[in-house]
N, C-alpha and C positions, 0 to 999 in steps of 0.2 A: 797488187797492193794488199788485201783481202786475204791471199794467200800466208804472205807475211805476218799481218795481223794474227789470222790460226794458229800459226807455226809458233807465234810468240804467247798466245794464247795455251797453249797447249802445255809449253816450257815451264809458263807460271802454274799453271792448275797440278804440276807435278808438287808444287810446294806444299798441298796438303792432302797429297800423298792418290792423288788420280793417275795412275801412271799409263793408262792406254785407254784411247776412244772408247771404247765402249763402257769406261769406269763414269766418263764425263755424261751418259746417257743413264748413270743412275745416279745423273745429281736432278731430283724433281725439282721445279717451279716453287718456289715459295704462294705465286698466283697467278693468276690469266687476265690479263686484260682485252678486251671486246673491241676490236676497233673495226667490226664487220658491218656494221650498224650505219651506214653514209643517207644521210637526209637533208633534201631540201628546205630555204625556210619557210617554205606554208607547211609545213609536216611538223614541224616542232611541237605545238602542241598534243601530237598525238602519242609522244614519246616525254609526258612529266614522267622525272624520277627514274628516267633510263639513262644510260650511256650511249651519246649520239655523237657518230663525226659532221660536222659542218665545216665546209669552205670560207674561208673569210679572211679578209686583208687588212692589216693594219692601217690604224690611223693616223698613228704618233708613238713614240717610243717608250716602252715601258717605265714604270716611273712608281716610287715608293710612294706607299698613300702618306698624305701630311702628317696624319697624326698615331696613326696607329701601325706599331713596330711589328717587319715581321709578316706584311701584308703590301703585293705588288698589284699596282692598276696597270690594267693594259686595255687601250681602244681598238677594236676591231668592228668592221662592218660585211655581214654576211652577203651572200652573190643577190639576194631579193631589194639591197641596198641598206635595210635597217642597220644602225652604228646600236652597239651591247657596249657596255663597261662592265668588263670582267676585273675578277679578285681573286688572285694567286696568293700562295702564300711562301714566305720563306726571307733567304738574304738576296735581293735583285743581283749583288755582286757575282754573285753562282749560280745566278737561276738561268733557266732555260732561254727565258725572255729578256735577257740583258743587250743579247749581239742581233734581235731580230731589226729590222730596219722596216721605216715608214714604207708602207705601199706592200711588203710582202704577202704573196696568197699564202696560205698555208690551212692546211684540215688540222681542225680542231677537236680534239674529245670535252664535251662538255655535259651536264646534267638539267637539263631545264625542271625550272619549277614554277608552280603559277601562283599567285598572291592577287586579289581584288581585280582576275581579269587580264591580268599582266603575266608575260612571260619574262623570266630573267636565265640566264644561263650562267653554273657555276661550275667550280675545279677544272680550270680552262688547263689543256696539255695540248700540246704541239705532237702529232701524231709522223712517229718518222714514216718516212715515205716506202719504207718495204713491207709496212706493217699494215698500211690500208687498206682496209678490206678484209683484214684476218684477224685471226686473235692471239695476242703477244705474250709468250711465254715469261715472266720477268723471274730474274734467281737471284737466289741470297748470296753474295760473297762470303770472304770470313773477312772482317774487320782488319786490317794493317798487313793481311797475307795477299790476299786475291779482292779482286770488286767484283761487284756484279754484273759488268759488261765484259768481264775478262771470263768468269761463269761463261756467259752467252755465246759467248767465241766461240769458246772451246767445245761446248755444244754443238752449235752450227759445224764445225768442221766434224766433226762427229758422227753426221747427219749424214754430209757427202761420202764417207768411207761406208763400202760396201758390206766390208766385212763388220764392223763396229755393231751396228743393229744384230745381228746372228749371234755376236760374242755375249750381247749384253744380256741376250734370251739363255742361255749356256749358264752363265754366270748366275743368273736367277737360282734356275735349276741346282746349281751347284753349290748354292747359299743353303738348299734346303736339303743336302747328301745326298742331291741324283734324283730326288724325284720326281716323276712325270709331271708336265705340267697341269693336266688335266686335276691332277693330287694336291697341287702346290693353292690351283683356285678353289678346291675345295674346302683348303684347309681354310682359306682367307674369306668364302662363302661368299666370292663374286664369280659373276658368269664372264660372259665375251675370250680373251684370249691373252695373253701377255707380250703379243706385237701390237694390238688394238692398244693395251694400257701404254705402248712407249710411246704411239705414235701420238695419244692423245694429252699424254705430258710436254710434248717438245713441238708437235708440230700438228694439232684438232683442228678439225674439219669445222667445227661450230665450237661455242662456250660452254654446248651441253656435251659435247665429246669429252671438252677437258676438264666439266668438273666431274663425267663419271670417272674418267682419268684419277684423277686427283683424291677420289672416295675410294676409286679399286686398288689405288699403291697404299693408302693408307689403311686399307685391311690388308693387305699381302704382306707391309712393313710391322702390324701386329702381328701376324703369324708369326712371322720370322723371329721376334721377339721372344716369343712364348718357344717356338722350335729353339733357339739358342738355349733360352733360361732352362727347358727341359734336359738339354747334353751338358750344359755346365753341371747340372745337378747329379751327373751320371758316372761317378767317380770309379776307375778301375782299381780291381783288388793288386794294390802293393804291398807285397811284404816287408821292403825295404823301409815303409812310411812306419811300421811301429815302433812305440816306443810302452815297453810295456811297467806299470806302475802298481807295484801292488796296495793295495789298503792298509796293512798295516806301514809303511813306509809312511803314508800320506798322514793317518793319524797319529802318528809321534811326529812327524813334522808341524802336524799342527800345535798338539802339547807343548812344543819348544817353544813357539812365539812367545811374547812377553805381553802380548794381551789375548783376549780372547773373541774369536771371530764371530759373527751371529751362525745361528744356527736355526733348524728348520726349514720350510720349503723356503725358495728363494732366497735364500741366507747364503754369506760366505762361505761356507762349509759346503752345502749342497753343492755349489758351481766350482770350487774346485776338485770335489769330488766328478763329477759330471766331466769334465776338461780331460779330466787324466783318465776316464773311461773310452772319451773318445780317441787320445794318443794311445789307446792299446788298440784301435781298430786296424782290420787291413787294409786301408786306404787312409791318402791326405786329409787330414781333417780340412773342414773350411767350415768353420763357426765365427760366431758376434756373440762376445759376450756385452750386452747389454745391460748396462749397473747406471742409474742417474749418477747426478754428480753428488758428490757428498756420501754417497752409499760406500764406497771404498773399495772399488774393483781391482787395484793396484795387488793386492795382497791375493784376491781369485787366479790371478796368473804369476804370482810369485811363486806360488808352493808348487803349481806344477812346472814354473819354468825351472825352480832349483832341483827337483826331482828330474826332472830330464838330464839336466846337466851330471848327478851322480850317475846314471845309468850309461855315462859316458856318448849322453847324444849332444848336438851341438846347437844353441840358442840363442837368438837374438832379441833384442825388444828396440824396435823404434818407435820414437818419439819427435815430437814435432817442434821442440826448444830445447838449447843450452838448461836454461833455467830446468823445466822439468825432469830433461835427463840426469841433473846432477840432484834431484831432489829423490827421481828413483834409484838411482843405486844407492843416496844414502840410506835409504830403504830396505834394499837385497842386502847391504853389510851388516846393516842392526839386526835384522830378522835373524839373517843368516852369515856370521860370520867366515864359517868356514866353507865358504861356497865364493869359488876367484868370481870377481866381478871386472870386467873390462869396459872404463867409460870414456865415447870414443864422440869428443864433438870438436868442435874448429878451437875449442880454448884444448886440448889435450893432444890436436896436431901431432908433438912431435914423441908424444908417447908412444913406448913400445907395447904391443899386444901378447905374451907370453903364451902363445897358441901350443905350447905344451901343456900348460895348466888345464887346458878349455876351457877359459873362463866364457861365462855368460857377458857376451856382448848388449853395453846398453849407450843407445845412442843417437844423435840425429841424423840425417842425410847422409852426414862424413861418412858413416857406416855403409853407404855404396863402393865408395872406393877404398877402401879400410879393405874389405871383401873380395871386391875384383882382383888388388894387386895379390892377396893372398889364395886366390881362387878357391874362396870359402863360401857354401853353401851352408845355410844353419837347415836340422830336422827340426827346430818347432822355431817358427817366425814370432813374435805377439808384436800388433803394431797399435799402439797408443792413440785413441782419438784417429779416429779411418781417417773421419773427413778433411785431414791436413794433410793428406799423402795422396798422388794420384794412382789410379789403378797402374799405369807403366811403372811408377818407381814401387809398386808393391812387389808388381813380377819380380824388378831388376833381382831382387835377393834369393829368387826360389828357385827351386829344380821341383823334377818332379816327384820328387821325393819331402817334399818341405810339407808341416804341419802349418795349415795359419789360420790364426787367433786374433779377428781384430776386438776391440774394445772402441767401445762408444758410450756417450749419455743416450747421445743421438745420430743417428745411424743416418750415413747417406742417401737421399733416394732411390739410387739405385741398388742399397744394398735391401731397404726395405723392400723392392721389388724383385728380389733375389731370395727374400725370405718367404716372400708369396709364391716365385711361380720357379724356383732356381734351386728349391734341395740346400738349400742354404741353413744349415746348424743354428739355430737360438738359445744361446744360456743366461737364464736372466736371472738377477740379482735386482729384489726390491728393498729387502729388510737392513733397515738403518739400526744403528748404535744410538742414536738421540733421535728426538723430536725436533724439527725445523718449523718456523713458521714465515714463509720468506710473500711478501707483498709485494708486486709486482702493478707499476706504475705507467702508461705513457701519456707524456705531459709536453705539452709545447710553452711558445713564449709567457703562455697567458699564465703558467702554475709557476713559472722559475723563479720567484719570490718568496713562495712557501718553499719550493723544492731545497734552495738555498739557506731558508731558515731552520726547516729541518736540519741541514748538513752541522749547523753551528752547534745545534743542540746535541746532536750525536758527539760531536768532539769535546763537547763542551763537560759529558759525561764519561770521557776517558775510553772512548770505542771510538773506531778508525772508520774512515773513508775513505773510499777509493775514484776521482775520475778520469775516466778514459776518454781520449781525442784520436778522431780519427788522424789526424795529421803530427808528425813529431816537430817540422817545424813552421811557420808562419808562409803563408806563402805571399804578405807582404806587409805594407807600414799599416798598421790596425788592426789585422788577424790576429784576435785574441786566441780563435779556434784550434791553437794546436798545443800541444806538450809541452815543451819549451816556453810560449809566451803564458800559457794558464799556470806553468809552475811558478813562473818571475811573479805573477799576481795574487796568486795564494800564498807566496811565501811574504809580500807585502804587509797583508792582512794575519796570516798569522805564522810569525818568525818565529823557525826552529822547530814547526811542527809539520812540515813539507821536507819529501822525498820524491823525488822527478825518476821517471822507471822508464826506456823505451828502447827500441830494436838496435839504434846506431850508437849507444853505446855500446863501450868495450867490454869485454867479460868479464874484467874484474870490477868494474864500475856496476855493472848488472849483479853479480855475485854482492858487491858490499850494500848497493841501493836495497836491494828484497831483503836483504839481514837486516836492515836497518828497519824493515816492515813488517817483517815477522816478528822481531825483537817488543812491535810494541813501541819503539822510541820514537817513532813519528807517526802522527795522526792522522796527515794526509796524502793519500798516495797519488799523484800526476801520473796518469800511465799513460801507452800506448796497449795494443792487443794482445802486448806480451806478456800480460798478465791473466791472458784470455785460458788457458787451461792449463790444469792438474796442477795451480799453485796455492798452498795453504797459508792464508794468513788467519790466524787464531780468534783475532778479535776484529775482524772485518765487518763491519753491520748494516752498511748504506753503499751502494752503487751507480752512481749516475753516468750511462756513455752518453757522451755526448753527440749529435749526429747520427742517431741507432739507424736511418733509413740507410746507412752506406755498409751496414754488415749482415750477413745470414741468421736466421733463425735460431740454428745451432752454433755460433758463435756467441750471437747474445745471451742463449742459456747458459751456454759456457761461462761467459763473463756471471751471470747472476749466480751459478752454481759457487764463486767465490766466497758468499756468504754464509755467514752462522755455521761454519765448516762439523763446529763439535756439538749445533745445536743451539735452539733459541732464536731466536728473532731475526728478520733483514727486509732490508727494501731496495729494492731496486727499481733504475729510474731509467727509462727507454725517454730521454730526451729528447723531440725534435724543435730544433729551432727555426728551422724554414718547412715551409708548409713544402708535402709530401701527394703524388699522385693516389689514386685510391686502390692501386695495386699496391702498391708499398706500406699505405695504413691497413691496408689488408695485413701483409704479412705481419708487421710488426707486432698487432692487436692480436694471433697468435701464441704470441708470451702470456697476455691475459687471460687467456684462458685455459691454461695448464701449467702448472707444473711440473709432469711427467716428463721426462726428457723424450722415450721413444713415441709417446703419444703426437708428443711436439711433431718429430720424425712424420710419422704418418699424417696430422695434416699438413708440413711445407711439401710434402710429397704429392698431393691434391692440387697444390697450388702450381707449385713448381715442373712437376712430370721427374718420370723416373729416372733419366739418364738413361744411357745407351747401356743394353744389359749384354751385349756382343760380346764373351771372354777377352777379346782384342782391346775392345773400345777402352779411351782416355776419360770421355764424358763421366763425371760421377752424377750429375745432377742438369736440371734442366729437361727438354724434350727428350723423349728417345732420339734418336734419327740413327737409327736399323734398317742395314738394305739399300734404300734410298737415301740419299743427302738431301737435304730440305725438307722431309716430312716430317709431322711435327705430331707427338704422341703422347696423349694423357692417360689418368687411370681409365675415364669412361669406353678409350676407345678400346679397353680389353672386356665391359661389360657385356 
């Protein structure tokens, strides 16, 4: 039966992408549980504040405590005779302790502590029966792909293939281009062996095997990090990658514009100057241009994406909305009229792309398959806002020959640890056209009175508002919290000066709502997220999302970057209305203290961990997990 179970085990682990035993032997432990530890009860007190198994058989059937949710009693009396009333926690329905029945022995993990003399024993767990005595490797699944006893399976079967353990040491090696191993622990600056570390992952001798285990894969999974970041960074000389731009081209392109760009160090001028130095090199470029929001980085990859196009190379720009991409090409048409622009989103479907012109493609996602059918690779990519694109659908559009140029306020995690340790290009754009003065708020139930009073006076002076809900529509009778039922209520209170903006509208409904916000004709804007980048409304001056604990760092800058677009005043209001863990008010208080966008960047990078910086990896954000699967890696561990 067992066998079965592996084989089905095995089947599922292929779904995110472990394709042979010995892949499953570098999925590590999230952690180790102790269940070596078996004590009698006259020993209990020798072991407060340890993890101890004890024998012990129920009383009576597990049972919710009266009053307090979320919290399981269970009577058990150990082999010495004393009766304990232990306190689990959870839903009884799904717990462990729901199916055990009156009388059964069972070993127990529990934590004794003492209080006036007294011994009590807590976080009572039912210790399965293969595990007694040893120490339990537990792994992380992925959520709705694989569980974590489907993990263990495929492990375990893993375990018994002879060959598996050999391949997995092979595969080390080969992670780091063949070299010795002896080189591979140097580099990670742990001793012992790299059979010692598998063995002490999946199957230690003691708790102290597998937490050296557990310390020596999470130096070898930094190395590995740093070894990758180092050969991403290692660009070979292509000839075929140039595109060569001369200066004077560039400044009469500039002179043409109909306004004029800032100038000096970090100025618009500098950075597209800079961009088109790099499209003359021998190699793929891979830059960030880095511009906050409001700065106007739009125009830094205009002039060299239109210059690219006369020199007869071929361009793309994606972007992460309808809405924006139809706001940048009107953009490339103003600037630059006589330069084909092609704009390629689900509302333009059935448009033809006149791939004689080479027009500069400008676009969302549709631009994957716009591209495939026509098996068009662009030489210079620029993709709008990274963090809305995953690193796969970045590939999808490049050869090896492709220039790419992404653009951010705020740069992914992983791209900020790609600028530290990955050769990674930085063109940064500080200097603004106006002075901003944007105040930056997070307020809970206790300020929504002022917050609100504020809002009236803003409109009340003929300057707009904008609030954003996480949800477009109610998810039942009373949920005022979403799009749809806050626009019915603000248009209550104040009629014909509400405009309702969100994702499930149609395109033309999206296209006439934002004209009708840009215009100025309505005061209040009901959004969803989709107002969350590169849209200008002119007299925008107050912000409030509502719900800020359920978006990223760089989204909610995003959202606040909508403000005083041409200068002058704004406020923005990091709402929460239900109290928030003290990671979450971590993050969010963040905003308070910066308004730099890439500063922002570097500290949700602290908090958050790099992403996986592996050229392959999907991860933008979050732990690394390099090499290993489940190990989990911050900035310190490259200290």
């Amino acid at each position: 039966m067992s066998a079965v179970v592996h084989r089905s085990a095995m089947e599922q682990i292929r779904r995110v992408g472990v394709m042979a035993p010995h892949e499953a032997l570098l999925w590590a432990p999230r952690k180790h549980v102790d269940y070596s530890l078996i004590c009698e009860p006259h020993e209990i007190g020798a072991f407060v504040d340890q993890r101890i198994i004890l024998e012990m058989t129920t009383c009576a059937r597990a049972s919710r405590h009266p009053s307090k949710k979320g919290r399981i009693i269970i009577r058990a009396r150990d082999t010495g005779g004393r009766e304990h009333r232990l306190t689990a926690f959870g839903d009884l329905r799904f717990s462990e302790w729901n199916d055990v029945p009156v009388g059964q022995s069972l070993m127990i993990s529990v934590k004794p502590s003492e209080f006036s003399g007294e011994i009590y024993l807590h976080g009572p767990e039912i210790v399965p029966q293969k595990w007694i005595g040893r120490v339990m490797p537990v792994y992380a699944g992925k959520p709705r792909v694989v569980s974590s006893e489907t993990v263990g399976a495929a492990v375990a079967q893993a375990l018994e293939d002879p060959n598996a353990h050999v391949d997995a040491l092979i595969a080390i090696r080969q992670s780091f281009g063949g070299l010795e191993e002896i080189d591979i622990l140097k580099r990670a600056g742990t001793g012992g062996s790299l059979a010692m570390l598998l063995d002490g992952l999946h199957r230690p001798a003691s708790i102290e095997h597998a937490t050296w285990a557990m310390d020596a894969a999470r130096a070898l999974a930094a190395a590995y990090v740093l070894y990758e970041a180092e050969r991403a960074g290692q660009r070979p000389l292509r000839l075929q990658t140039t595109i060569r731009i001369n200066d004077a081209d560039i400044n009469r392109m500039i002179g043409s514009l109909p306004f004029r760009p800032t100038t000096g160090e970090e100025s618009q001028e500098a950075a597209i100057h800079a961009i088109c130095h790099s499209l003359g090199q021998p190699y793929a470029m891979d830059a960030i241009l880095t511009a906050d929001v409001g700065v106007g980085k739009t125009l830094c990859y205009m002039v060299p994406a239109v210059a690219s196009q006369a020199t007869g190379a071929k361009v793309a720009v994606l972007v992460p909305n309808t809405l924006l991409a139809e706001q940048i090409a009107g953009e490339f048409r103003s600037c630059f009229p006589e330069c084909p622009v092609s704009l390629i989103t689900d509302a333009t479907r059935k448009e033809t792309v006149q791939w004689d012109q080479n027009p500069v493609l400008i676009g969302t996602t549709r631009l994957f398959s716009v591209a495939r059918k026509a098996m068009w690779h662009p030489n210079l990519l620029v993709i709008d806002e990274q963090q809305k694109m995953s690193v796969e659908q970045r590939a999808e559009l490049c050869n090896d020959d492709t220039n790419v140029l992404e653009a951010s306020a705020t740069p992914i995690p992983r791209t900020v640890a790609m600028l530290r340790y990955g050769g990674k290009e930085r063109i940064v754009v500080s200097k603004r056209h106006a002075v901003q003065d944007i105040r930056t708020y997070v307020v809970g139930t206790e300020h929504r009175g002022r917050m609100f009073d504020m809002l009236k006076k803003v409109v009340a002076a003929g300057q707009q508002v904008a609030v954003i809900y996480p949800r477009v529509e109610a998810n039942g009778e009373g949920d005022s919290a979403s799009v749809v039922a806050a626009g019915a209520s603000f248009e209550k209170l104040c009629p014909g000066q509400v405009v309702v903006l969100h994702g499930k509208m149609s395109t033309e409904e999206k296209i006439e709502a934002m004209a009708l916000a840009k215009s100025g004709q309505r005061s209040i804007i009901i959004g969803s997220s989709i107002i969350e980048i590169g849209i200008t409304i002119a007299n925008l001056r107050m912000l409030i999302v509502v719900s800020a604990d359920r978006y990223g760092v760089s989204t909610l800058h995003q959202f606040r970057g909508r403000l005083a677009r041409h200068g002058g005043w704004g406020a923005f209001f990091a709402y929460l209305p239900n109290e928030v863990d003290e990671d979450t008010a971590a993050r969010i208080q963040l905003l308070a203290q910066t308004n730099d966008g890439f500063e922002l960047a570097e500290l949700d990078l602290l908090q958050r961990g790099f992403g996986d910086l592996a050229t392959e990896s999907n991860d933008t954000s979050g732990r690394s997990r390099t090499l290993f699967r489940g190990i989990d890696l911050m900035p310190q561990d490259f200290q």
